[in-house]
TORPA-4810 file (N, C-alpha, C, O; in nm, 3 decimals):
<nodes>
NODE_1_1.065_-0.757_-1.317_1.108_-0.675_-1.203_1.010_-0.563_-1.169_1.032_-0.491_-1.071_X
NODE_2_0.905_-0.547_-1.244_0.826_-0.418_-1.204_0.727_-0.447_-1.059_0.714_-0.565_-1.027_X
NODE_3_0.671_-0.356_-0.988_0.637_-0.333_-0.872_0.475_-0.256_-0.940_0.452_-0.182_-1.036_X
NODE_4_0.395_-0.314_-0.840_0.286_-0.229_-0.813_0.244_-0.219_-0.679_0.247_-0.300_-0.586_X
NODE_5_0.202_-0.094_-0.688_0.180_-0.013_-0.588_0.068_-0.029_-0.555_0.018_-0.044_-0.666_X
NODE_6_-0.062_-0.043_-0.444_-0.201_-0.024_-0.478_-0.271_0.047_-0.347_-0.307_0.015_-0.234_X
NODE_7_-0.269_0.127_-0.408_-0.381_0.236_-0.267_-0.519_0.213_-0.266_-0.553_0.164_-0.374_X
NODE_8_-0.603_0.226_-0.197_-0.768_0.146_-0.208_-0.842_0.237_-0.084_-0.804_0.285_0.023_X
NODE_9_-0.950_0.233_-0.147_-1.067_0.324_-0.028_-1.114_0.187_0.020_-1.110_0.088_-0.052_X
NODE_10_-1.161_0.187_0.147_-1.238_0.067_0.201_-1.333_0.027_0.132_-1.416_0.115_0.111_X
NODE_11_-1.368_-0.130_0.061_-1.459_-0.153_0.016_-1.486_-0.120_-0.109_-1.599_-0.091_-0.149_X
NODE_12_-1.353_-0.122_-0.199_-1.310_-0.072_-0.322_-1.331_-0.174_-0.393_-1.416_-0.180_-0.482_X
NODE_13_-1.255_-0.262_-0.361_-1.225_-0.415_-0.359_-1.066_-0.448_-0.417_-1.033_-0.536_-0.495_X
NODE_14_-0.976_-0.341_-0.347_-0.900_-0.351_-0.385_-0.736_-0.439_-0.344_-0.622_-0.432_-0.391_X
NODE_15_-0.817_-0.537_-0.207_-0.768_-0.620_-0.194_-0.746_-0.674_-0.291_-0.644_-0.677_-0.360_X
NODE_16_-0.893_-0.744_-0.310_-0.891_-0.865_-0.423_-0.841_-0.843_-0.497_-0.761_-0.935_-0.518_X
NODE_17_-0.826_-0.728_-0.601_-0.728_-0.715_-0.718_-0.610_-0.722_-0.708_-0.556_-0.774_-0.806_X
NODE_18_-0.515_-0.676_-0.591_-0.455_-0.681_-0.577_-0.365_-0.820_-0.514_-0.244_-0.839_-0.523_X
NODE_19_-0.460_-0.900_-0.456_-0.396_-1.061_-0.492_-0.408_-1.117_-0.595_-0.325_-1.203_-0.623_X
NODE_20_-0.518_-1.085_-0.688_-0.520_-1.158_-0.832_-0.432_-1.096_-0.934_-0.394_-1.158_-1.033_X
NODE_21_-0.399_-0.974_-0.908_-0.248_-0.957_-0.984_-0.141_-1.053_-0.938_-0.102_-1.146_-1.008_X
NODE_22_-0.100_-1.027_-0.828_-0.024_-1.119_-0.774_-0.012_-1.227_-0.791_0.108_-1.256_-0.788_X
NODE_23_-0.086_-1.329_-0.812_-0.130_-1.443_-0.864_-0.107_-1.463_-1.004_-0.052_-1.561_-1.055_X
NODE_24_-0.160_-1.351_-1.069_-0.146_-1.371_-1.234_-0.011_-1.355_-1.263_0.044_-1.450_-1.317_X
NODE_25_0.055_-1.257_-1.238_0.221_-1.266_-1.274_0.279_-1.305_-1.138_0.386_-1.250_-1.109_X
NODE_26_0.235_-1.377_-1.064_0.341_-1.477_-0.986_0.462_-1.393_-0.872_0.580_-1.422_-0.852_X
NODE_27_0.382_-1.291_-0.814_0.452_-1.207_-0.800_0.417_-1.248_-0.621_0.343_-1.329_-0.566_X
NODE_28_0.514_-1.144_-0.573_0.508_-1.137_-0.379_0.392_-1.066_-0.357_0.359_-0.985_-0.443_X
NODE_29_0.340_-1.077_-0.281_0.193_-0.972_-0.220_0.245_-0.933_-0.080_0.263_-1.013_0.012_X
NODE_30_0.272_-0.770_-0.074_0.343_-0.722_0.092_0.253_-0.616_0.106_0.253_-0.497_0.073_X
NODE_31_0.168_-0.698_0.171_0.034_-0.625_0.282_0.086_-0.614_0.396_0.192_-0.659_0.439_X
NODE_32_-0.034_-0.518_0.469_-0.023_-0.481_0.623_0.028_-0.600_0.768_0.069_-0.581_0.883_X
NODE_33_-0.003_-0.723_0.682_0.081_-0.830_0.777_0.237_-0.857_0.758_0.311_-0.825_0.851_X
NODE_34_0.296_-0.917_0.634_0.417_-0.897_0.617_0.472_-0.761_0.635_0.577_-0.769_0.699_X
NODE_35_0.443_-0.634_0.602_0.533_-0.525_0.694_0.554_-0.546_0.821_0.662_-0.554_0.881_X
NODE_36_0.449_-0.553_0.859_0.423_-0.559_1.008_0.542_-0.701_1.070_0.627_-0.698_1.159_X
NODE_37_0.503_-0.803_0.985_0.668_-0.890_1.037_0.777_-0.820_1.062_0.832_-0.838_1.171_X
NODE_38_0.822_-0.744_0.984_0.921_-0.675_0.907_0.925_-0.600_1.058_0.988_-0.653_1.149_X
NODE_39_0.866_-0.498_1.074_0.896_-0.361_1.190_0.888_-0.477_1.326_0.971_-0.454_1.414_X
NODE_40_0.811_-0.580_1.345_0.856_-0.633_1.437_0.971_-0.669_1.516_0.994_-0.667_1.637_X
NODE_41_1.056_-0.714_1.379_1.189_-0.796_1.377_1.257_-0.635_1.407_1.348_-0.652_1.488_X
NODE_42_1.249_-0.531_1.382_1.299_-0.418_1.476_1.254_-0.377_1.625_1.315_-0.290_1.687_X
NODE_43_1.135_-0.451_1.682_1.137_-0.354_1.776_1.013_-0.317_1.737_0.944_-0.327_1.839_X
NODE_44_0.965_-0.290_1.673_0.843_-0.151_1.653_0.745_-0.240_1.620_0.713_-0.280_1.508_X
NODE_45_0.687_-0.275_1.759_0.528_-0.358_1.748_0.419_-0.301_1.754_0.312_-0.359_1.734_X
NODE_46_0.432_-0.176_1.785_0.310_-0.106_1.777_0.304_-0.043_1.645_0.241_0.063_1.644_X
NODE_47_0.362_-0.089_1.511_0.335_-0.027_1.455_0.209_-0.042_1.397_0.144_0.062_1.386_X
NODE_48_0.163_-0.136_1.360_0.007_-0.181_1.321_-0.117_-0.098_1.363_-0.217_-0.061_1.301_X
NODE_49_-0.061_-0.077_1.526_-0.178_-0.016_1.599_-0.175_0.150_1.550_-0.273_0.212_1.509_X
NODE_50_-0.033_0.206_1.567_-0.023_0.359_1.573_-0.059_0.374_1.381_-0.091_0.488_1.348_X
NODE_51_-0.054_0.278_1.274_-0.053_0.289_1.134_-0.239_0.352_1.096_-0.286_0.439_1.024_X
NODE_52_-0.301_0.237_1.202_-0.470_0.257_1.219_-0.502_0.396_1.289_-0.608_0.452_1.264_X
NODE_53_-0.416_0.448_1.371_-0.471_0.582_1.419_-0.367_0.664_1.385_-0.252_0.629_1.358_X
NODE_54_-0.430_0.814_1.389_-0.394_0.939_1.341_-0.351_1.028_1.478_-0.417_1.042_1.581_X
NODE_55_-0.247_1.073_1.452_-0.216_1.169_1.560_-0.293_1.275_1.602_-0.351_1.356_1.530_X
NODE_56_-0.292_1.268_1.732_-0.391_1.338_1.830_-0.342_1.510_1.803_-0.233_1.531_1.751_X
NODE_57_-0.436_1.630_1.844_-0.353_1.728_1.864_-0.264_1.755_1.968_-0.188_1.852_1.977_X
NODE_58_-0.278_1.673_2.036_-0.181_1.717_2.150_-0.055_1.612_2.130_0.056_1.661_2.118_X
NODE_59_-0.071_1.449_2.126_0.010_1.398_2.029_0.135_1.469_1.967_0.255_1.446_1.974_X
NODE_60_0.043_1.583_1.891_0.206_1.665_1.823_0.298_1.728_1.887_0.415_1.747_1.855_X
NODE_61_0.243_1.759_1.975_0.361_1.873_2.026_0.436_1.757_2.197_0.502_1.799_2.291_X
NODE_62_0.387_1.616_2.171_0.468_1.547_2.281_0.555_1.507_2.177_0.521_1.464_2.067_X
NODE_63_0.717_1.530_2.239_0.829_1.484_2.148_0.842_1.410_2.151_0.865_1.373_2.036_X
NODE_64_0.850_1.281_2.259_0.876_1.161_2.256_0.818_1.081_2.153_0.882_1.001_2.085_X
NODE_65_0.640_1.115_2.135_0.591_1.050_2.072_0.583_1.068_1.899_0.547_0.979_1.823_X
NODE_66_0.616_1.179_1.867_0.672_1.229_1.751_0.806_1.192_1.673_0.815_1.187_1.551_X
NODE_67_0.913_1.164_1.768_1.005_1.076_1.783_1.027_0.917_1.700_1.095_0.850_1.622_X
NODE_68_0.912_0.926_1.785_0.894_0.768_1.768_0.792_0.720_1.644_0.798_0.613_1.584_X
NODE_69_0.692_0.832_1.623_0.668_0.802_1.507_0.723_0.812_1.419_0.712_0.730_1.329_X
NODE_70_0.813_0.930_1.410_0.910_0.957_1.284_0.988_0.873_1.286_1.027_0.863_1.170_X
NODE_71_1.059_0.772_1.374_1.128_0.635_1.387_1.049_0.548_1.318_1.114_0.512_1.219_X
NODE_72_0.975_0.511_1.320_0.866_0.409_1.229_0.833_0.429_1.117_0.831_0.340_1.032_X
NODE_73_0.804_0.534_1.097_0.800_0.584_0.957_0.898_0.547_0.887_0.891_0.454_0.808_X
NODE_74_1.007_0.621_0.909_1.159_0.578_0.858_1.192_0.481_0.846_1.270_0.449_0.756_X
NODE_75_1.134_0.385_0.950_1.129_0.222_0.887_1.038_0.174_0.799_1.072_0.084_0.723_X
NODE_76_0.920_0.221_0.795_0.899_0.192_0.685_0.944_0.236_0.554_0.981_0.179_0.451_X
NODE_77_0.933_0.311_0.579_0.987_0.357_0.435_1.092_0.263_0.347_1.084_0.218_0.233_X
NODE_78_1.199_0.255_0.455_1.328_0.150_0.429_1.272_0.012_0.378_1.297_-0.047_0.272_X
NODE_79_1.207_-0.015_0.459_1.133_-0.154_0.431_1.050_-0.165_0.322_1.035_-0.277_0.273_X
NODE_80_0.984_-0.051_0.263_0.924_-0.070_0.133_1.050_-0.036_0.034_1.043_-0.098_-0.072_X
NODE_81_1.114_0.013_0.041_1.259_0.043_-0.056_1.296_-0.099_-0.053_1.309_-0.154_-0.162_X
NODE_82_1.314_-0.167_0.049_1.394_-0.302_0.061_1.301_-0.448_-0.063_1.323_-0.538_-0.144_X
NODE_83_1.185_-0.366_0.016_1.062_-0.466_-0.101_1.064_-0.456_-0.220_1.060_-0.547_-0.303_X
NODE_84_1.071_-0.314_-0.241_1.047_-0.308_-0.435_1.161_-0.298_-0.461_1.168_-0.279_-0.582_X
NODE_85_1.308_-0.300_-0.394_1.429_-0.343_-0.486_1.445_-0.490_-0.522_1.524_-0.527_-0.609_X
NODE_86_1.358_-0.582_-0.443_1.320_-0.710_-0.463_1.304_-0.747_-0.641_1.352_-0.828_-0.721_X
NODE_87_1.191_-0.617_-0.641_1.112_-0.639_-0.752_0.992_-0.743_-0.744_0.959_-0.807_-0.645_X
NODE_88_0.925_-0.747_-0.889_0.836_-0.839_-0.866_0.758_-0.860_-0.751_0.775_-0.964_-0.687_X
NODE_89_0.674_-0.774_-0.714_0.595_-0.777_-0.563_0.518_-0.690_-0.602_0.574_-0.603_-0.669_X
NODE_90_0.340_-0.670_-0.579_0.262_-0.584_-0.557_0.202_-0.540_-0.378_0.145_-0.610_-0.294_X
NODE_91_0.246_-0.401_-0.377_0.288_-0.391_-0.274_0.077_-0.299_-0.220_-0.003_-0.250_-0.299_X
NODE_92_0.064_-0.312_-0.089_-0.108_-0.294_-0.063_-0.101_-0.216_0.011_-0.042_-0.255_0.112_X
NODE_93_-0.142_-0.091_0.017_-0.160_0.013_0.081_0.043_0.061_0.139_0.146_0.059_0.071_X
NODE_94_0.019_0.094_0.280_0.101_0.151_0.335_0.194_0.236_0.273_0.314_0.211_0.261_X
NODE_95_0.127_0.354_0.226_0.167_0.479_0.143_0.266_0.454_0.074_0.356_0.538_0.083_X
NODE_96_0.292_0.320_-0.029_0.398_0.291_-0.107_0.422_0.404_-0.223_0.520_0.472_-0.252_X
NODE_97_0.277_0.393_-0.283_0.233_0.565_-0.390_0.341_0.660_-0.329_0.391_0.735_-0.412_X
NODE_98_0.398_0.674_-0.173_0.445_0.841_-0.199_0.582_0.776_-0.126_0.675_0.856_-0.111_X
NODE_99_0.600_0.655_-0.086_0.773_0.616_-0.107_0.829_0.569_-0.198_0.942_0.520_-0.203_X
NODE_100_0.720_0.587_-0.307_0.779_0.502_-0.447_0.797_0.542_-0.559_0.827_0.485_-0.664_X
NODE_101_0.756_0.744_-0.508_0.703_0.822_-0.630_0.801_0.804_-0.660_0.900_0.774_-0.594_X
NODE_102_0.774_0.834_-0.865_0.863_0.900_-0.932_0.988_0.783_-1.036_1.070_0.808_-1.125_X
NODE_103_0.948_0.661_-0.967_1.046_0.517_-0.976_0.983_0.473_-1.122_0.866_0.434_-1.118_X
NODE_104_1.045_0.474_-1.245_1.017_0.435_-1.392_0.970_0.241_-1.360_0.870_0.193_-1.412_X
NODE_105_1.050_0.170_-1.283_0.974_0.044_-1.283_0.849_0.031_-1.193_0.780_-0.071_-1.182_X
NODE_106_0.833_0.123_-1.144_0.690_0.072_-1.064_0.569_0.159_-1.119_0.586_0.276_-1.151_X
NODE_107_0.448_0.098_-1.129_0.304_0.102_-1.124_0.224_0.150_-1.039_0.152_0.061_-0.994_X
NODE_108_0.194_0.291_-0.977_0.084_0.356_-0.909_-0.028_0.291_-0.930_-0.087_0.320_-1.034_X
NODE_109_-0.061_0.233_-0.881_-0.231_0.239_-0.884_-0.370_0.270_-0.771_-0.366_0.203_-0.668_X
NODE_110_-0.478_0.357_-0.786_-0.609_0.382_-0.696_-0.690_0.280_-0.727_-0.691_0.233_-0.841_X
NODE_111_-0.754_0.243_-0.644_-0.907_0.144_-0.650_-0.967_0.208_-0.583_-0.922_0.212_-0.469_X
NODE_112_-1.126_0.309_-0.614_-1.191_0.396_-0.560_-1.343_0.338_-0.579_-1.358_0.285_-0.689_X
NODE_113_-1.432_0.336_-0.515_-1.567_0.325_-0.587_-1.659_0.458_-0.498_-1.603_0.537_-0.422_X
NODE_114_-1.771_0.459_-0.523_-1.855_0.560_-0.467_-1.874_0.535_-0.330_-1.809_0.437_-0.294_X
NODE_115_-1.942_0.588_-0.237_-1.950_0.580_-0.077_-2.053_0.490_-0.071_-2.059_0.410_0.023_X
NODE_116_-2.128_0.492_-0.149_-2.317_0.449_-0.162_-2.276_0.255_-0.173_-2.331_0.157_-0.122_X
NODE_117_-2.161_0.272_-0.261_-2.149_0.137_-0.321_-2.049_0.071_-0.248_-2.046_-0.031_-0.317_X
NODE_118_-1.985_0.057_-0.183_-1.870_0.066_-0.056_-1.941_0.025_0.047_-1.945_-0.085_0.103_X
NODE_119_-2.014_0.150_0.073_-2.118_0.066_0.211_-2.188_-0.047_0.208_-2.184_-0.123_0.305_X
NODE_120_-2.264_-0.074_0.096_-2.371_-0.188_0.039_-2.230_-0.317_0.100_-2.231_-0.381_0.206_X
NODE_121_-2.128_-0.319_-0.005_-2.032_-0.427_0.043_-1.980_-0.470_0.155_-1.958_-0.580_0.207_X
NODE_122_-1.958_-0.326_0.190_-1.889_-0.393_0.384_-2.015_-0.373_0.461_-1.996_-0.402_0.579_X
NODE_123_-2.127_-0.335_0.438_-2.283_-0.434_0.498_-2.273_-0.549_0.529_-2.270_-0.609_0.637_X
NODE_124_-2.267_-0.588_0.389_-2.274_-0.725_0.344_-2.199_-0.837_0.367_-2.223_-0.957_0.385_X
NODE_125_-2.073_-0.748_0.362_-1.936_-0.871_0.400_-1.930_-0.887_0.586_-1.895_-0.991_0.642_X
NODE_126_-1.965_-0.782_0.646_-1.977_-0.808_0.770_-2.065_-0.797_0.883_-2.049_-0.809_1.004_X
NODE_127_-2.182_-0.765_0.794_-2.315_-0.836_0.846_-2.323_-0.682_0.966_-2.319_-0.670_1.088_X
NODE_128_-2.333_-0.608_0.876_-2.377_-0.474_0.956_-2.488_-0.381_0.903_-2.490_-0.375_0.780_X
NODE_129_-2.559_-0.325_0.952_-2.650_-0.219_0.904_-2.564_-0.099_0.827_-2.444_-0.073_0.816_X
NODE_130_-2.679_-0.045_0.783_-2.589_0.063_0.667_-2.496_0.111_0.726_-2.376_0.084_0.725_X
NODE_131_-2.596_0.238_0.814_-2.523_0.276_0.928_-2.418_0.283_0.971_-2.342_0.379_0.957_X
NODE_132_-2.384_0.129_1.059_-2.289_0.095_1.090_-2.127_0.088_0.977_-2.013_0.103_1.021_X
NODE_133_-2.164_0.061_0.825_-2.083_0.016_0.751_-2.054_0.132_0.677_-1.956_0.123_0.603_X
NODE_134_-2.119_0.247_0.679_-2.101_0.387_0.628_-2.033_0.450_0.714_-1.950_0.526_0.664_X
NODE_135_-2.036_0.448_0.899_-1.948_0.478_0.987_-1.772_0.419_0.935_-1.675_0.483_0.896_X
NODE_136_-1.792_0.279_0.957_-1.664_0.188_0.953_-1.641_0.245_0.798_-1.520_0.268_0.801_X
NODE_137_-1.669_0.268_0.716_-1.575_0.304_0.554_-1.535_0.462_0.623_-1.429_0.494_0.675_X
NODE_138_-1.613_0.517_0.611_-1.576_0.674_0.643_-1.502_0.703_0.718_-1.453_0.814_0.704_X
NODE_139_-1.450_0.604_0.855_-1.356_0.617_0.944_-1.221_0.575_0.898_-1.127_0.654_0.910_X
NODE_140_-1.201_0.452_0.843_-1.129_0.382_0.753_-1.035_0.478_0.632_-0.912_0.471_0.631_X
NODE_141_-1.098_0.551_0.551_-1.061_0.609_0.450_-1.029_0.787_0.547_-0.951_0.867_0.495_X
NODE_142_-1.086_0.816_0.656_-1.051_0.932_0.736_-0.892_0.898_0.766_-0.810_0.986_0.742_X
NODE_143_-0.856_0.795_0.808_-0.738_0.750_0.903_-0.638_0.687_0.790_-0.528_0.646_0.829_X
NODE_144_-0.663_0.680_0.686_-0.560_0.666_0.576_-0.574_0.825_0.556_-0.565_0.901_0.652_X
NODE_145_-0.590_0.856_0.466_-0.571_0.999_0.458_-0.489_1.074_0.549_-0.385_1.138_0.533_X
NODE_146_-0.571_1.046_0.660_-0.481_1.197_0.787_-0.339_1.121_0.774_-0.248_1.204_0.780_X
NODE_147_-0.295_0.996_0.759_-0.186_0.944_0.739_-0.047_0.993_0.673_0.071_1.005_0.704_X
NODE_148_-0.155_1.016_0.541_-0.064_1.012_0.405_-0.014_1.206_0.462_0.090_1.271_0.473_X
NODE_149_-0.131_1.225_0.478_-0.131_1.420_0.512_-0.018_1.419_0.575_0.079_1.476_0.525_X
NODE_150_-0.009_1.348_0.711_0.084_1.413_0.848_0.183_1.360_0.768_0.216_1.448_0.688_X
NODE_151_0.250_1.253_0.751_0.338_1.205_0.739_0.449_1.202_0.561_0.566_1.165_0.546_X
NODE_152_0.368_1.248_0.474_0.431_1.262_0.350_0.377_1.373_0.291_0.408_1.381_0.172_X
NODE_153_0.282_1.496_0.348_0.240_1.614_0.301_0.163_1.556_0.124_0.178_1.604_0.012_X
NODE_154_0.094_1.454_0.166_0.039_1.447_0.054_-0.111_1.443_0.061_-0.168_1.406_0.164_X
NODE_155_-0.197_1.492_-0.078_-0.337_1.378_-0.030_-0.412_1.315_-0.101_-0.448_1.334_-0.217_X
NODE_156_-0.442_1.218_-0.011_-0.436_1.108_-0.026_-0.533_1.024_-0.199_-0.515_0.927_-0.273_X
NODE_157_-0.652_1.165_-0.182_-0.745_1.139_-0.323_-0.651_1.219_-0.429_-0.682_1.257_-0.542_X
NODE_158_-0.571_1.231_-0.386_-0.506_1.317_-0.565_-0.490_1.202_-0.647_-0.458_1.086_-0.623_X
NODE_159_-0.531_1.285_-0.786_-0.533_1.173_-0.861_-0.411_1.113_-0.921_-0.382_0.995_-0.938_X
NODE_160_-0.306_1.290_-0.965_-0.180_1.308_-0.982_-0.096_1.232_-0.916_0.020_1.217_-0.955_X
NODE_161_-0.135_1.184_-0.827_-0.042_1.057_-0.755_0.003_0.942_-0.803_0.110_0.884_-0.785_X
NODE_162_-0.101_0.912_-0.872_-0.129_0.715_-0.923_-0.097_0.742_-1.088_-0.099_0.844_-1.156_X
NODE_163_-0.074_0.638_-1.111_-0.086_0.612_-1.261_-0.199_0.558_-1.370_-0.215_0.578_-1.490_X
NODE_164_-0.281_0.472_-1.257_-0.404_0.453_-1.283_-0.529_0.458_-1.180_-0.526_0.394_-1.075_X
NODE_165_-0.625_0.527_-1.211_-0.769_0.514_-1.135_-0.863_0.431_-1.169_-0.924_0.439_-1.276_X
NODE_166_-0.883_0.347_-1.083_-1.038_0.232_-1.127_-1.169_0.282_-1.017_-1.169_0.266_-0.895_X
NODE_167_-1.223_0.313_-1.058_-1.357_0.265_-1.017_-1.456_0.141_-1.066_-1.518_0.117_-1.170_X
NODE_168_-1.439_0.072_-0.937_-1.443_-0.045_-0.903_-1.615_-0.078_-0.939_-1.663_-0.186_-0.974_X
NODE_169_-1.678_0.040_-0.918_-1.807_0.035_-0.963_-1.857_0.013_-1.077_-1.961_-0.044_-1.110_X
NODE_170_-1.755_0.076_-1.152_-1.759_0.087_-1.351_-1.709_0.011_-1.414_-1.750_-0.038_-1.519_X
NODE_171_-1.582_-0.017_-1.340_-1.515_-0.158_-1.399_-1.504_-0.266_-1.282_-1.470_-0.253_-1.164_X
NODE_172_-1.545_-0.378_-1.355_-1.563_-0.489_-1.284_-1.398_-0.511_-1.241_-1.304_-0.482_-1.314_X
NODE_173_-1.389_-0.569_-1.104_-1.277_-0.587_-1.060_-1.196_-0.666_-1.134_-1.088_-0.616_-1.164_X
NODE_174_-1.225_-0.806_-1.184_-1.145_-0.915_-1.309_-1.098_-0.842_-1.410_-0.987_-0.870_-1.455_X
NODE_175_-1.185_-0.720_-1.473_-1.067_-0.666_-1.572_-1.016_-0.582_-1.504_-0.906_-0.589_-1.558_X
NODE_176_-1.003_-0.499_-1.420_-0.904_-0.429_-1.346_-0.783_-0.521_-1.282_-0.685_-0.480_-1.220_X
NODE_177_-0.816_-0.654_-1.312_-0.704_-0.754_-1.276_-0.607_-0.750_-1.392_-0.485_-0.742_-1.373_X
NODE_178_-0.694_-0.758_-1.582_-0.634_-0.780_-1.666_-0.560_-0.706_-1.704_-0.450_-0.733_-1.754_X
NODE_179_-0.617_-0.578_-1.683_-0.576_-0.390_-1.732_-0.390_-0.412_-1.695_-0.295_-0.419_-1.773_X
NODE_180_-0.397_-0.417_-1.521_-0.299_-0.424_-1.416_-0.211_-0.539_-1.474_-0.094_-0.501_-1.465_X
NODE_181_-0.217_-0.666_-1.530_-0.155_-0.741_-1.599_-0.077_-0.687_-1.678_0.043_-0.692_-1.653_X
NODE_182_-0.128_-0.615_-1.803_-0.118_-0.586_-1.905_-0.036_-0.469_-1.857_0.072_-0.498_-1.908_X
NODE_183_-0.020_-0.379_-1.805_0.048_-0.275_-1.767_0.193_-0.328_-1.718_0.295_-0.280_-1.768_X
NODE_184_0.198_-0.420_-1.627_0.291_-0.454_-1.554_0.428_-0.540_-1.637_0.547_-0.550_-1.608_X
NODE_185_0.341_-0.598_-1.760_0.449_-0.647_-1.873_0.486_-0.546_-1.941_0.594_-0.568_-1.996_X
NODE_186_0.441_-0.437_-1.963_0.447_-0.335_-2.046_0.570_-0.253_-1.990_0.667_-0.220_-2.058_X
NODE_187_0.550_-0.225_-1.848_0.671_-0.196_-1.812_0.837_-0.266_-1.825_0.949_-0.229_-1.860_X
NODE_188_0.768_-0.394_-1.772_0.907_-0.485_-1.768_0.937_-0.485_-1.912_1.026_-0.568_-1.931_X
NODE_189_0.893_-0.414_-2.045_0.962_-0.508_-2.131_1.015_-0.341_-2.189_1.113_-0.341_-2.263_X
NODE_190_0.953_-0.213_-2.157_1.019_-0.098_-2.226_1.110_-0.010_-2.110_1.209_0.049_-2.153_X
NODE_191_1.074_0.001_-1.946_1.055_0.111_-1.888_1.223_0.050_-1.750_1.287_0.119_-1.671_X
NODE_192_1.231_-0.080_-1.778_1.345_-0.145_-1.665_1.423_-0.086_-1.633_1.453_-0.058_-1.518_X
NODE_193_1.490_-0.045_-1.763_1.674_0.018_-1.740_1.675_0.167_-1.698_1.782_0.224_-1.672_X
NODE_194_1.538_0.238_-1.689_1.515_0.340_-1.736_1.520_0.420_-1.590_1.426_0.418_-1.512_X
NODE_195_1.653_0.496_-1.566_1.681_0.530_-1.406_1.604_0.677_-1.393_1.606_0.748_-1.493_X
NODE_196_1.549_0.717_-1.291_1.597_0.595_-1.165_1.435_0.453_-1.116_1.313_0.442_-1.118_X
NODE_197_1.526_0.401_-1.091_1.389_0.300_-1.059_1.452_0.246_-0.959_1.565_0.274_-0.918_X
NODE_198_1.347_0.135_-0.901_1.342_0.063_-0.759_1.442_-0.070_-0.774_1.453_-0.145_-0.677_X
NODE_199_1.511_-0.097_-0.888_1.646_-0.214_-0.929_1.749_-0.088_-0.874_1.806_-0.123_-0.770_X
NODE_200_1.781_0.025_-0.910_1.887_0.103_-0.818_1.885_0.174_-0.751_1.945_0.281_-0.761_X
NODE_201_1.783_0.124_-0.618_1.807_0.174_-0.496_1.882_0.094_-0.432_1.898_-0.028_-0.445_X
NODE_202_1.954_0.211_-0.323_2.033_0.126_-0.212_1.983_0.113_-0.119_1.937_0.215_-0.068_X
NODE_203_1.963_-0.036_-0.038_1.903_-0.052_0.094_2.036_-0.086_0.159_2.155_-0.076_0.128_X
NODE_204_1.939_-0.148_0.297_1.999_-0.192_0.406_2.045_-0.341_0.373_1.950_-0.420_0.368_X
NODE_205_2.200_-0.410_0.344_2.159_-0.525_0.323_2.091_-0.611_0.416_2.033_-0.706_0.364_X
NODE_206_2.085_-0.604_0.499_2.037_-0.694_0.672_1.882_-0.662_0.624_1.797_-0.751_0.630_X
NODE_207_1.854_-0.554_0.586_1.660_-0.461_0.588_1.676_-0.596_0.452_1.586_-0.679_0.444_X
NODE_208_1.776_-0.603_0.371_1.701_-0.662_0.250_1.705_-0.821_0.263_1.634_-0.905_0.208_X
NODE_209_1.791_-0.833_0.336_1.791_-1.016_0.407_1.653_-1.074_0.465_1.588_-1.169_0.422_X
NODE_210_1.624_-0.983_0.587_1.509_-0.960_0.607_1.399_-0.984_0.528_1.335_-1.087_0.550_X
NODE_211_1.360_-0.900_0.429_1.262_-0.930_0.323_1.277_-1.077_0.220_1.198_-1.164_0.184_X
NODE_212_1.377_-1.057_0.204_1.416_-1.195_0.181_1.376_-1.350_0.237_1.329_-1.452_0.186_X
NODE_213_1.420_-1.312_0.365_1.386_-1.387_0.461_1.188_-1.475_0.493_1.139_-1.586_0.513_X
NODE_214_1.146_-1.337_0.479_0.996_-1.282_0.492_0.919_-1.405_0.385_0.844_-1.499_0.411_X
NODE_215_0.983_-1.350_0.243_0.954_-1.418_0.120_0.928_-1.581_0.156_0.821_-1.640_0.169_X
NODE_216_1.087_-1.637_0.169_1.042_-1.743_0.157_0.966_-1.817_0.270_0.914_-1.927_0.247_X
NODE_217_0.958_-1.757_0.396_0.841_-1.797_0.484_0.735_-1.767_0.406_0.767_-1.860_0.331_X
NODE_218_0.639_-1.724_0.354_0.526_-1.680_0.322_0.512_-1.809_0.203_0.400_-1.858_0.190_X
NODE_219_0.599_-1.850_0.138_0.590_-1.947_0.032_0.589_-2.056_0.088_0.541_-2.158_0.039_X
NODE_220_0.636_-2.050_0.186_0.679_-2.235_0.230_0.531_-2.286_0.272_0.514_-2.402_0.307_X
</nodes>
């Protein structure tokens, strides 16, 4: 039943770890596409787009649109509550770290590497000049952040957040697969009963049908 959480700087590589956990204990993977099902099936299709950008200054002080972000938010939030009462799911970005603080069955985790070494990769992976790929990380990791800031007064590099920090540079990503293994049984076999955790939260049952729902599309 344990949950991991995984926050990542662009070009961390903390996708990949985060499906090869998934993979190794057989678990759900609820990335930025399956949420995004999820807020659909409400209504809220822009959330994808407004998740990538950061509120404007003027943005703040229009109510409507404040409104409406704080409406989305609130769904998410629900929707990651709905996920990790699932259990068994490593959950990828979308500030799970600060809707999940504090929960004895779930797993914080950062995937960080240096800026120098980040850029070299998303160069490489998408066939851009440094330049260009030092812009795209730095913008990337700007717009998570202002995220986590506006919306959960948190930030986003604290370390105090996570339970574990990898640098992806120092440790090869495969054992940051094994580490994350090894942690995730560790929980399930001492930390389960141990309240409060993400087995006794109350959702939405319909929000948790939903996810439900989600699941076995993604398997079929």
């Amino acid at each position: 039943m344990a949950i991991l959480t995984l926050s990542r700087e662009f070009g961390s590589e903390g996708d990949w770890i985060a499906q090869k956990v998934a993979q190794e204990m057989g678990y759900h993977l609820v990335d930025k596409t399956f949420v995004g099902e999820i807020m659909n099936q409400y209504g809220m299709i822009e959330f994808s787009s407004e998740y990538e950008t950061a509120p404007s200054f003027l943005e703040m002080f229009n109510t409507r649109a404040t409104e409406r972000r704080n409406l989305m938010i609130d769904m998410l939030n629900r929707t990651l509550c709905a996920v990790a009462h699932h259990g068994n799911v490593v959950i990828v970005g979308r500030s799970g770290f600060a809707v999940l603080a504090g929960l004895t069955d779930v797993v914080h985790v950062r995937v960080q590497a240096p800026l120098s070494i980040r850029t070299l990769r998303v160069a490489e992976r998408h066939h851009l000049s440094i330049t260009q790929a030092e812009n795209m990380v730095k913008e990337y990791d700007r717009l998570r952040s202002a995220f986590v800031d506006a919306f959960y007064n948190l930030d986003w590099n604290a370390s105090h957040c996570f339970d574990v920090v990898i640098n992806s540079d120092r440790i090869p990503p495969d054992m940051a697969v094994g580490w994350l293994v090894d942690a995730l049984k560790a929980v399930d076999q001492k930390m389960i009963h141990e309240p409060p955790s993400a087995a006794g939260l109350k959702v939405d049952p319909l929000l948790s049908e939903a996810v439900f729902a989600a699941y076995n599309k993604k398997a079929a």
